[in-house]
C-alpha positions as CSV (number, residue, x, y, z in Angstrom):
1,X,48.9,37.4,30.4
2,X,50.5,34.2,30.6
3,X,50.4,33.4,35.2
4,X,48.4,31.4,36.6
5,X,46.2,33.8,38.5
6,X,45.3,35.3,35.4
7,X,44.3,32.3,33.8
8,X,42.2,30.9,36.8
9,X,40.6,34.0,37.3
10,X,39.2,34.2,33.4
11,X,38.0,30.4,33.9
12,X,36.3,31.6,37.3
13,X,34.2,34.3,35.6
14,X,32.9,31.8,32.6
15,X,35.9,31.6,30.1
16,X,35.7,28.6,28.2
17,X,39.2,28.2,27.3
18,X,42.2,30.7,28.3
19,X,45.2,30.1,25.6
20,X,48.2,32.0,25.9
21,X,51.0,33.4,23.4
22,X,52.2,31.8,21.6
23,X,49.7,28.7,21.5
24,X,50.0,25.2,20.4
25,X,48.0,25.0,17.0
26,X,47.1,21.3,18.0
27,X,46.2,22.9,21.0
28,X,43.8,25.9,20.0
29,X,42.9,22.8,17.5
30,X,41.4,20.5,20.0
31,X,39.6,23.0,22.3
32,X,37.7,24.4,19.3
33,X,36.7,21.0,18.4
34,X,35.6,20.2,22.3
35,X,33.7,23.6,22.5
36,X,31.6,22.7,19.4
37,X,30.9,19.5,20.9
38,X,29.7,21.0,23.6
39,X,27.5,23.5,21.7
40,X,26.1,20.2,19.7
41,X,25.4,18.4,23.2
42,X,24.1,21.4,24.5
43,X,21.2,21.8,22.2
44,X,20.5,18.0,21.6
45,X,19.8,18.1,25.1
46,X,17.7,21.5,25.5
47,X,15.6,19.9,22.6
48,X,14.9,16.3,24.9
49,X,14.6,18.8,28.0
50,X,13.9,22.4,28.6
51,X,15.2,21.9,33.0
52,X,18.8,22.8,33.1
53,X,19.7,26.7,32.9
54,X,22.8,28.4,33.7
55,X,20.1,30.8,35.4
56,X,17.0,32.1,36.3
57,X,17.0,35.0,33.7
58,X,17.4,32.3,31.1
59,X,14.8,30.4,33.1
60,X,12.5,33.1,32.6
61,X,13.0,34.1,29.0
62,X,12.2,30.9,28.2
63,X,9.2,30.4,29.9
64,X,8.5,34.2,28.4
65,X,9.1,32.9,25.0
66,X,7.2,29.4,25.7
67,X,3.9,31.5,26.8
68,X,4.0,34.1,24.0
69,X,4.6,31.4,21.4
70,X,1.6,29.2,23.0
71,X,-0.2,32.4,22.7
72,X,0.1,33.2,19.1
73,X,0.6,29.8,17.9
74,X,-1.6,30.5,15.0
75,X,-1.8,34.2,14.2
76,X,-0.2,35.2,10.6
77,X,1.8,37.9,11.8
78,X,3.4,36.0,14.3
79,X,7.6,36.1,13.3
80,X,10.7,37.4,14.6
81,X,9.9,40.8,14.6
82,X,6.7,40.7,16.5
83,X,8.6,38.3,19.0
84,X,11.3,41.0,19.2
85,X,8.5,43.7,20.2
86,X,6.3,41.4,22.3
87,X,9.8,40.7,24.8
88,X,10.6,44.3,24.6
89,X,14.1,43.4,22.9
90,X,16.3,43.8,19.8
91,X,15.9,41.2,17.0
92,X,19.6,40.6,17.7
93,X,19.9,40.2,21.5
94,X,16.7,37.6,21.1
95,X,19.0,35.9,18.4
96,X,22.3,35.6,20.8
97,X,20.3,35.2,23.8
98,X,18.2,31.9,22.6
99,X,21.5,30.7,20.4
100,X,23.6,30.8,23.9
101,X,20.8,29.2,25.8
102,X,19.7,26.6,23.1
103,X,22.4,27.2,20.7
104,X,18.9,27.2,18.2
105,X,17.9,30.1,16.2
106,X,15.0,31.8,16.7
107,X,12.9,30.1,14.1
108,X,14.0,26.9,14.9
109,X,13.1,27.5,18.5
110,X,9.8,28.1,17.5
111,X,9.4,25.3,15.3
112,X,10.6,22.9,18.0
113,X,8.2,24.1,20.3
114,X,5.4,24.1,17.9
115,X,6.4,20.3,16.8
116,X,6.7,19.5,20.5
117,X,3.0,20.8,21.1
118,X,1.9,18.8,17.8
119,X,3.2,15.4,19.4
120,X,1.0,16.2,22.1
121,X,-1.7,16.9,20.2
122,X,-1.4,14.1,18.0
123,X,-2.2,11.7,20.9
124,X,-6.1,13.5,21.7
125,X,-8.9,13.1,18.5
126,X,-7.4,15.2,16.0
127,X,-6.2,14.0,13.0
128,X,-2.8,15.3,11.3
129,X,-4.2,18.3,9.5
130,X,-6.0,19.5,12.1
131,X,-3.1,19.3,14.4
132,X,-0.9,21.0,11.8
133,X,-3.3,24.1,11.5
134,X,-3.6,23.9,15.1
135,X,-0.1,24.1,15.9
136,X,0.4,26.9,13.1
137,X,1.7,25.1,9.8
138,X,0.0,26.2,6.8
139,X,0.5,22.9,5.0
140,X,-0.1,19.4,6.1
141,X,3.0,18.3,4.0
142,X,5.9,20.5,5.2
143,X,4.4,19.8,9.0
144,X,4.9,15.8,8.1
145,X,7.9,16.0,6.7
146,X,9.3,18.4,9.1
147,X,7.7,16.5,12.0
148,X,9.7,13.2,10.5
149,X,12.6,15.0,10.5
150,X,12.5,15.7,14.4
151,X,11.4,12.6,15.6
152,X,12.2,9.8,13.1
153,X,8.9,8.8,12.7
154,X,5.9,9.9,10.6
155,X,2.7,12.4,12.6
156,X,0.1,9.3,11.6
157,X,2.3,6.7,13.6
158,X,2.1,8.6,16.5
159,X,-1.9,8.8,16.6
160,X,-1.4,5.1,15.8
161,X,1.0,4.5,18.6
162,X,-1.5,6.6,21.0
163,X,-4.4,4.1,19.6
164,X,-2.3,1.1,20.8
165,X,-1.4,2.6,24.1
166,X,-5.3,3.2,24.9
């Protein structure tokens, strides 16, 4: 449908882009390369700051998933699947759900939020393989390097950095 009426409607109800036959291939070019832009702000920006949801549904299932990963931070069985049957969903919806919300996976979600918990940590008495184990990493090493590779920086500068602010 090519009128206007059509087009405006299919924006009102969330369409991200309406392109009509035949398209422009610079056209259906550019918008694909704006909507993936959008998809890479969007989850830079969920990762800084967990505040701005289309809605409260996704409000809630992520303060769901927040409290069910803070409460199982550090049991072995704790993966997709008992995440699935802990929110009383499919492995999939959880997948699309949290990938439309934070455009992260599910594991990735999950080691964000454990990270984020293990800066936090970082800045009480415990040194970095404490806070590793406490935050659920097995190893000391992948928790460093993957800790680097979030924040730029190292887990002992940060209990440094806390040293110096105190």
């Amino acid at each position: 449908m090519t009128d206007s009426e059509s087009q405006t409607q299919a924006l009102q109800y969330g369409a991200n882009i309406y392109l009509t036959k035949p398209f422009d291939n610079r056209l259906l070019f550019l918008s694909v390369q704006n909507l993936i832009a959008i998809s890479h702000k969007k989850s830079k920006e969920f990762q800084v700051k967990k505040t701005d949801f289309d809605n409260e549904l996704d409000a809630k299932f992520i303060a769901t998933l927040d409290q069910l990963i803070e409460d199982n931070m550090q049991s072995d069985d704790f993966d997709v699947n008992f995440i699935s049957r802990k929110m009383g969903m499919s492995t999939p919806i959880i997948y699309r759900k949290l990938r439309a919300i934070s455009n992260l996976s599910i594991n990735n979600y999950v080691k964000m939020y454990r990270l984020n918990r293990a800066k936090e940590l970082l800045k009480s008495s415990m040194n970095v393989s404490e806070v590793a184990y406490a935050v659920g990493f097995s190893e000391r090493k992948y928790f460093s390097r993957e800790f680097k590779k979030q924040f730029g920086y190292n887990p002992s500068q940060q209990i440094a950095d806390s040293y110096e602010d105190n």
